[in-house]
Steps between C-alpha positions, in 0.01 A plus 500: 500500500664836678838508681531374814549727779757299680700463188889651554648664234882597457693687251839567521634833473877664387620760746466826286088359426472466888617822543284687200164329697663607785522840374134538303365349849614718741751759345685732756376309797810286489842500461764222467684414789884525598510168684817573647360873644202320631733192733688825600196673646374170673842495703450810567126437655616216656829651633243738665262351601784270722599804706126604505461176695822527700417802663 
């Protein structure tokens, strides 16, 4: 008998092999991210969008 469709596969993956299928799968489309660059900008937003409100 065929697979079954509901069947769940998993396979674990090291970082640099995540990032090569990341890499064949969609190439320049993305970049990593600066975690710390990224909570900055949110303040910022937020910060913002607070006085947006305010006024």
């Amino acid at each position: 008998m065929g697979e079954k469709w509901n069947e769940v596969k998993t396979q674990t993956l090291r970082p640099a092999e995540v990032e090569a299928l990341l890499a064949r799968e969609f190439g320049e489309k993305i970049s990593p991210v600066n975690h710390e660059e990224l909570a900055k900008k949110h303040r910022s937003h937020q910060l913002h969008d607070e006085k947006t409100l305010r006024s």
